[in-house]
N, C-alpha and C positions, 0 to 999 in steps of 0.2 A: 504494500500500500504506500502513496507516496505522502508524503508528512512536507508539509512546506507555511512556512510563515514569514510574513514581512516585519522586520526589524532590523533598521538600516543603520541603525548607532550604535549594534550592539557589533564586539569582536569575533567573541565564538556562543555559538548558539548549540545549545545539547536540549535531546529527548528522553525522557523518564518514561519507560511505557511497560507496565506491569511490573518486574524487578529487573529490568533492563537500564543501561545508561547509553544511552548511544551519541554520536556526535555529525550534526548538518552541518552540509556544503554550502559555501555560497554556489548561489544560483548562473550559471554561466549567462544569461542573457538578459533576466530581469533585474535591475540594479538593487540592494538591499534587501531580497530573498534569500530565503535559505529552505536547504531541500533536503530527505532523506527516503530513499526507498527500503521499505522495513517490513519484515511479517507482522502484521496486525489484523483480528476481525473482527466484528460487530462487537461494541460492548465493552473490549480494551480500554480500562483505563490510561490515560496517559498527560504527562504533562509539559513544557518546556522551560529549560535554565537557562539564563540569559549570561553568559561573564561569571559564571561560577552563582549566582545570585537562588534568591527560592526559586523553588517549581511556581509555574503559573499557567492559570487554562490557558488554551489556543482562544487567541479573539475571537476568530470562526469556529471555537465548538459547536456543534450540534448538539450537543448534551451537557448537561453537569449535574450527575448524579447525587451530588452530596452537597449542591448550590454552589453559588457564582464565586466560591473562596476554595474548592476542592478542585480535584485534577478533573479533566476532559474525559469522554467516552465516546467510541467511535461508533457510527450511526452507518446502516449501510443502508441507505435509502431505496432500495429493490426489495427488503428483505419486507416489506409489508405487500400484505396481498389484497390491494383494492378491489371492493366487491361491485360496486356502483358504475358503470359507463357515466361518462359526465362532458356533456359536450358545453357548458358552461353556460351562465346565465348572464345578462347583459343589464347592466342599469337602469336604460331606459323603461316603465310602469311598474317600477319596483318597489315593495315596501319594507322596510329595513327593521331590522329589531336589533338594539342595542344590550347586549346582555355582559354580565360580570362571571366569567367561569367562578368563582371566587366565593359567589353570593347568590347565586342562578338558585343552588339546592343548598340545605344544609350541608351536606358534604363536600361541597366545593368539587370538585372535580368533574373532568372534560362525562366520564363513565354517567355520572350521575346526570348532567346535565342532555346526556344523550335519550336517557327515558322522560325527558319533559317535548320531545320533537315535536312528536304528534300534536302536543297542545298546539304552537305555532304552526303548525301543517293547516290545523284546523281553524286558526285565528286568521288565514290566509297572507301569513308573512310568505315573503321571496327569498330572501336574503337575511343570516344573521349577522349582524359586527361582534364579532369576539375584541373584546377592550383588550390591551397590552398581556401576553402570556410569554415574556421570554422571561430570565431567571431572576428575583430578586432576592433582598436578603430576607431571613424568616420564609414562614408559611401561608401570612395571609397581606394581602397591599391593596391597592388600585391596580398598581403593575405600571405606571408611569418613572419608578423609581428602577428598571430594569437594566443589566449592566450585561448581559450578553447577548446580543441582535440576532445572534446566528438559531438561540437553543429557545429551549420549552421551558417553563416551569417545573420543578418535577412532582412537585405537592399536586399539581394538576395532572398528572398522568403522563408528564414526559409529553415525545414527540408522537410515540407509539400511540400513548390518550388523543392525542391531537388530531393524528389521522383518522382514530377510531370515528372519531367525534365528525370530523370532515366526512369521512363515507357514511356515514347514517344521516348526517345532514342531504346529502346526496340524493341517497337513497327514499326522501321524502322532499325532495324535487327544493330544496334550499341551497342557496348560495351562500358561500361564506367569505364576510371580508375582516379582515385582519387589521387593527389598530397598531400603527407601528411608528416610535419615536426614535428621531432622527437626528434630535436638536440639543440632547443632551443626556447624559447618561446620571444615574444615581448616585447619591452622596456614599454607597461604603458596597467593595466587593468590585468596585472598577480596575481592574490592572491591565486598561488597555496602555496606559501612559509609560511605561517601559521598553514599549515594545515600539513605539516610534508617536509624531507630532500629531496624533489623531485630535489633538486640543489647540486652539491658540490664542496667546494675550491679545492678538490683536482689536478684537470682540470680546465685547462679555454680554450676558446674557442674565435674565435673573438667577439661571444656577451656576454661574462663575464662568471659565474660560467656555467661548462657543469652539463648536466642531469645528474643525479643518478644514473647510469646505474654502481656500482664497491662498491661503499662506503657503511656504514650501510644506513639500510632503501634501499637498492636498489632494494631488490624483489616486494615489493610492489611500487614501480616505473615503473618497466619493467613490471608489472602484468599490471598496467596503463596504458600503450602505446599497447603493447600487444592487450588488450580486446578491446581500441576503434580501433584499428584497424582492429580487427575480427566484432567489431559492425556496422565498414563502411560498410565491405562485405556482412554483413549477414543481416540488418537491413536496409541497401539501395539498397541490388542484386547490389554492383558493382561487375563488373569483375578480378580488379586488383587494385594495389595501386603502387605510383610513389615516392620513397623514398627518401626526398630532404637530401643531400650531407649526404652522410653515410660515408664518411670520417669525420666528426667533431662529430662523436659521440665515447666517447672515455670509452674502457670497456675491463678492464685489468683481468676480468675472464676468468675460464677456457671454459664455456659455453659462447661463444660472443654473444649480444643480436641479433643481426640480424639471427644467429642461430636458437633461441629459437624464432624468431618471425615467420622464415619460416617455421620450426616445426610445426608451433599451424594454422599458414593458410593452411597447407598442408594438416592437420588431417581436419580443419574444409572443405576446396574441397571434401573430400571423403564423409564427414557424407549431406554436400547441395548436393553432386551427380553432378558438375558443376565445369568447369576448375576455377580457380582462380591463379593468380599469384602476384610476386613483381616485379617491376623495380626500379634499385636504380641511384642514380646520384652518380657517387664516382669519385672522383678526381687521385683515384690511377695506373687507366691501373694495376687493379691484377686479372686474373682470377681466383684467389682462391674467390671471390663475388659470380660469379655463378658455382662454379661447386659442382657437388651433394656433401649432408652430409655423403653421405657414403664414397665418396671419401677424404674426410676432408675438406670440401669444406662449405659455407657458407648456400650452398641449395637458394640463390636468384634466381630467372627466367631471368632475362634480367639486364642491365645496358646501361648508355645512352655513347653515345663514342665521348666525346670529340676531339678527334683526329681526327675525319672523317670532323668533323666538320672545324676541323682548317687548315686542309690540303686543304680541298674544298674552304675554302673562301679566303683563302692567294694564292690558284689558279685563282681561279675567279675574284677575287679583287685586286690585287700585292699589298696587304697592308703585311707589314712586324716588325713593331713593338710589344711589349712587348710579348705575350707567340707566337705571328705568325711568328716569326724570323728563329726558324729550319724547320718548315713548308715550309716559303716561300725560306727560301734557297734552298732546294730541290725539289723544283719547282712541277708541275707534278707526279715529283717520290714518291715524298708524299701520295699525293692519291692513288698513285698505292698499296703503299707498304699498306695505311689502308686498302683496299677495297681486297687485299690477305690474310694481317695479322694479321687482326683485331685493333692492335694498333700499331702507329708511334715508339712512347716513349715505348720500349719493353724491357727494362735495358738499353736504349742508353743514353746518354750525351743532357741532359735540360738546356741552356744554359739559357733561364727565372730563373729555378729553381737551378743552380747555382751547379748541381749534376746528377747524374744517376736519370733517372724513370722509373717504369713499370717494368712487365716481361712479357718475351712473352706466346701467347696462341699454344695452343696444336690444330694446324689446323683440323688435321683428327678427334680430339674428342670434338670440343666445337662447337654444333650448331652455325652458324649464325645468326639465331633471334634472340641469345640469346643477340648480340651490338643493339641499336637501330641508327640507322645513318639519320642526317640530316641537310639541307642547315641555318636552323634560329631554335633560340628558346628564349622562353621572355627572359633570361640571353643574349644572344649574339646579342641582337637587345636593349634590355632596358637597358643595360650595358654600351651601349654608350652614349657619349655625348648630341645627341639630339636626340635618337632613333632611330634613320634611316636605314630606311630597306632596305636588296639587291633591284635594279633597276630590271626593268621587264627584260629588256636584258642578265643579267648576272643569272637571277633565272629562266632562259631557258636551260641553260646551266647546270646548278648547279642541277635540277630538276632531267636530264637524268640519272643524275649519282643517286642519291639520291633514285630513283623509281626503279631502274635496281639494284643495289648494293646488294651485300649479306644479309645485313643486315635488321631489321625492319623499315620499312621507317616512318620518321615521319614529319608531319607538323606544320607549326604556323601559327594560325589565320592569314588571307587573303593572305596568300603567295601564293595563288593556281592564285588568279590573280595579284599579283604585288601589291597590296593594298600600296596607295602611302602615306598614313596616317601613321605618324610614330608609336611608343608605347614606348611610355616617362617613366620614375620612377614617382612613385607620390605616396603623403600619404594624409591623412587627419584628422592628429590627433588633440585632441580638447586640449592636452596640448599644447599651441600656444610659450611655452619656448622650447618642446621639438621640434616641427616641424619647428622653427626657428635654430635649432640646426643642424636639419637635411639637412635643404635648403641651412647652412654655409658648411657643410662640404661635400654636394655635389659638391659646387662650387667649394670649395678647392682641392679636388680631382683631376679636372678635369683641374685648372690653372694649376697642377705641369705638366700638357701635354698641356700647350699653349692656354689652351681656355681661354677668357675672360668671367670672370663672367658673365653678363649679358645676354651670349650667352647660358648660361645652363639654361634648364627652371627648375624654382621652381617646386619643387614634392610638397610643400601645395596650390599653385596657383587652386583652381580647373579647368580651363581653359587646366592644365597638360595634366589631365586624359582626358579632352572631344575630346583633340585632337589625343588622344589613340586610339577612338571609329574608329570601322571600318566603314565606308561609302559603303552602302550596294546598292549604285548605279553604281559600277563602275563596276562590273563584268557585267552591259550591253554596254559598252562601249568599244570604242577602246584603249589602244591598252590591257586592262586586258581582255577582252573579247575571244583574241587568245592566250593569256596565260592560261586561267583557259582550252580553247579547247585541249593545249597541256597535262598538267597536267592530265586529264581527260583520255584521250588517251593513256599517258604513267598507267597508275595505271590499264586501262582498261588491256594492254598491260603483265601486270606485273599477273594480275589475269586470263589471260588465258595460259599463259607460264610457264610450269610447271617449266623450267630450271630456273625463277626467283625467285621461290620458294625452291631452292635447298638449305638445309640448310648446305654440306658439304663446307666448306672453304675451302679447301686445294685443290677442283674443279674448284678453279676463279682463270683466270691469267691476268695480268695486264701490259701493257706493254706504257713508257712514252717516246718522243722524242720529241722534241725541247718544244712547249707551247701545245701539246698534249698528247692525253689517246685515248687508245683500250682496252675493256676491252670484256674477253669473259668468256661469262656463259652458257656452253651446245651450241647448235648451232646459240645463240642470241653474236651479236656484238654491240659492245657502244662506238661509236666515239666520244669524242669530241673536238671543235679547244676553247683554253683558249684565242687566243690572238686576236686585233683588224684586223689583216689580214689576208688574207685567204691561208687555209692549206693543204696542201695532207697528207693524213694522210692512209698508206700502211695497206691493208687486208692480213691476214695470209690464207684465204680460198677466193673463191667464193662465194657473196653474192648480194642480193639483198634488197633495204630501205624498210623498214616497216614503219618507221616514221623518219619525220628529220624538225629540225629549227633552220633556214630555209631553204629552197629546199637546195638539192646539187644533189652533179653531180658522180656519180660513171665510174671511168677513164677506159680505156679501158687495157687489161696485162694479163700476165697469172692468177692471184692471184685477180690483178685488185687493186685500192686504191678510195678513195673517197677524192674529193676536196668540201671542207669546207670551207664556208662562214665566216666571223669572228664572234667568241664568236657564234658559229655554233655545233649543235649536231645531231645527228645521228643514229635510231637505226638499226640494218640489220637480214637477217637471210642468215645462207647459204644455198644455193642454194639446198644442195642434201636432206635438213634434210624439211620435209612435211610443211606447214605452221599452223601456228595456226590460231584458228577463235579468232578474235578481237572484241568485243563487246561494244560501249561506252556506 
């Protein structure tokens, strides 16, 4: 087997692999390689010394059986026998479910989480996003704190769990895309930094030196990220990958790396014969992320939209501090204006950020799939103080829009029934200075807005994370029981209407008055009342309810309006335009 790793300031480079010492060559052709061809087979532990120095994992392990501070184990990617044919599932009318291997079951693991499929099979998701699974420190995280790109978790079932998990996903006609951070690795169990400049002062970031992505030594950085990204795709059959904040990666080339990383997944879709895409998380409202490279454009597939998100919950919710302030001043109109034009913040005045943001999108040329739009996500529910998720009542409301909207709908774990279990921060790192550090400056955070300490739960407490766990008995009960029936109904709804799947923007029009939305896509109507009292809310045509909650009453008029219950939603069709068959 051949063993080769990049470490260009090291002298001499040796291999440790099971009670072996062996010693790599420099590489004849590649400059600061080093190479060894050695008997090894699946499973082999092994490590490498740098100058006489510790043993340390291979940055590209595949495995690390004993976590991100123990040796390497060799992974022979053939040795799994995929049961699934999988000719891949493509973005465009997809509905995403965002899930926590972590906190999905009580047991946390890929195994466990494999017997919940069929729920989503049935709730008619497309695609699930697996949040960050490569190794970190301890047993339980987010997985944002992750320090090896190449490997699995193993408290999750390793890479073996992972595949498992991917072919049964398969197997019930789901795609799976992969959350994967680019922009910075975790504070303890990183020993990339020995082995060459994969960091530089040049940049800093909020987690300290940014990746390498500009300075010397940065092709073989960006080669690094790169390949285990194409390694996700190609070596686990994911569908797509989820690109955590591609705003803090900072890269003053003429090539941007996001360029160069859509480039090489693009080329490798064509040679697997199989849609593959990216979605990025970027802070910036710029559609220069996705629009094509021939255009000058970054060539991303999708981005997540912040803005739909904040307009809908500063509706829903009349919460209006720190970034929900222009939001909730614009009440309603907000939404309107996301769910027409993509983004709120389009060059207008960010009163959080204390300046201009965004630019606007090009309606008639930017798909709509290309936003993903939705009511929660672990950021906007874990971000809070105690984790507290939207109420069944207001994620009724939040839903209609959510499912009906231009954009790609997405979910977060048990939002489809109100899941009343919050989902807390938590870590579990075994440096007990560090995670005491962590649990200070939680708390801190959260005093300069009024909480009292003891009201913020500890993210090392393991007690955190258990109360993360979603409660997999409540979707037979009242009242998530009629929630998840809605849910279900609207998605069912959304998949036999072609107008929902329309991906032209500049086709949606939106129209807000008082604590209400109308929204019309093709000959489908989307009523909703934001407020505790009940609303008439005026039709532009004649129409009749296809779905509503809860009940209302369509008034009698030329046009005709519909009186809405409070925190009440609505779907219609007009009357002259055929119905559609609705399938749950």
């Amino acid at each position: 087997m051949l063993f080769e790793v990049w470490a260009p300031n090291a002298q001499r480079v040796e291999i440790l692999i099971e009670d072996g010492r062996y010693a790599l060559g420099p590489d004849p052709v590649r400059a600061g390689w080093w190479r060894a061809d050695l008997a090894a087979g699946h499973g082999a532990r092994y490590a490498y010394v740098l100058d006489g120095g510790p043993p340390l994992p291979d940055p590209r392990s595949r495995r690390q059986p004993d976590g991100p501070d123990g040796r390497s184990a060799v992974v022979d990617q053939d040795a799994f026998a995929w049961q699934a044919p999988w000719p891949g599932r493509a973005l465009p009318g997809a509905v995403v479910y965002e899930l926590h291997v972590g906190t999905f079951t009580p047991e946390g693991t890929f195994d466990a989480a494999i017997e919940k499929l069929p729920h989503l099979a049935r709730l008619g998701i497309t695609h699930v996003e697996l949040m960050p699974v490569c190794p970190f420190p301890g047993r339980n995280g987010w997985g944002y704190e992750g320090v090896s790109l190449w490997a699995v978790h193993e408290p999750y079932g390793g890479p073996e769990g992972m595949k498992r998990f991917v072919d049964a996903a398969h197997q019930h006609s789901l795609g799976v895309i992969l959350d994967v951070v680019h922009n910075h690795l975790g504070p303890s169990g990183n020993h990339l930094p020995p082995f060459g400049p994969y960091f530089t002062d040049r940049h800093h970031t909020p987690w300290g030196d940014a990746v390498n992505l500009d300075a010397p030594g940065s092709d073989e950085v960006r080669d690094f990220l790169i390949s285990s990204a194409l390694c996700w795709l190609r070596d686990f059959r994911l569908d797509g990958l989820r690109l955590d904040a591609v705003h803090a990666l900072v890269d003053t080339r003429a090539l941007h790396f996001l360029e160069e990383l859509s480039t090489a997944v693009d080329a490798l879709s064509a040679a697997l014969g199989r849609p593959l895409f990216l979605i990025a998380e970027s802070d910036l409202n710029d559609p220069h992320s996705t629009a094509p490279r021939e255009a000058g454009g970054l060539g991303l597939h999708a981005q997540w939209s912040d803005d739909f998100h904040h307009a809908l919950h500063a509706a829903v919710t009349g919460e209006s501090q720190g970034y929900y302030a222009d939001f909730a001043a614009a009440g309603p109109g907000a939404v309107a204006k996301t769910l027409t034009h993509g983004f709120f913040h389009d060059g207008s005045y960010s009163s959080f950020r204390g300046r201009h943001h965004g630019r606007p999108l090009d309606r008639a040329a930017v798909p709509a799939h290309r936003l993903l739009g939705y009511a929660q996500t672990h950021d906007q529910i874990g971000n809070r103080a105690v984790g507290d998720r939207l109420p069944a009542e207001l994620l009724g409301v939040a839903a209609a829009l959510v499912l009906t909207a231009p954009f790609t709908p997405m979910l977060f774990m048990g939002e489809e029934w109100g899941a009343a279990t919050p989902w807390q921060f938590f870590t579990d790192h075994d440096d007990k200075e560090l995670g005491a550090a962590i649990t200070r400056g939680r708390r801190r955070e959260f005093a300069a807005h009024g909480w009292a300490e003891e009201d913020v739960p500890d993210p090392q407490d393991p007690a955190t994370r258990d109360r993360s766990c979603l409660d997999w008995s409540e979707p037979e009960r009242s009242p998530h029981r009629e929630l998840l029936a809605w849910y279900r109904s609207l998605i069912a709804l959304r998949r036999a209407e072609p107008a929902l799947t329309d991906p032209h923007l500049d086709a949606v029009a939106a129209t807000a008055g008082g604590r209400t939305l109308r929204l019309a896509r093709g000959p489908i109507r989307v009523l909703v009342n934001f407020s505790d009292a009940p609303a008439r809310v005026p039709l532009d045509v004649p129409c009749k309810v296809l779905l509503a909650r809860p009940a209302c009453r369509v008034l009698p008029g030329p046009d005709g309006a519909v009186q809405l219950p409070p925190r009440g939603a609505a779907v219609l069709r007009t009357t002259a335009a055929p119905a559609a068959t609705v399938k749950g």
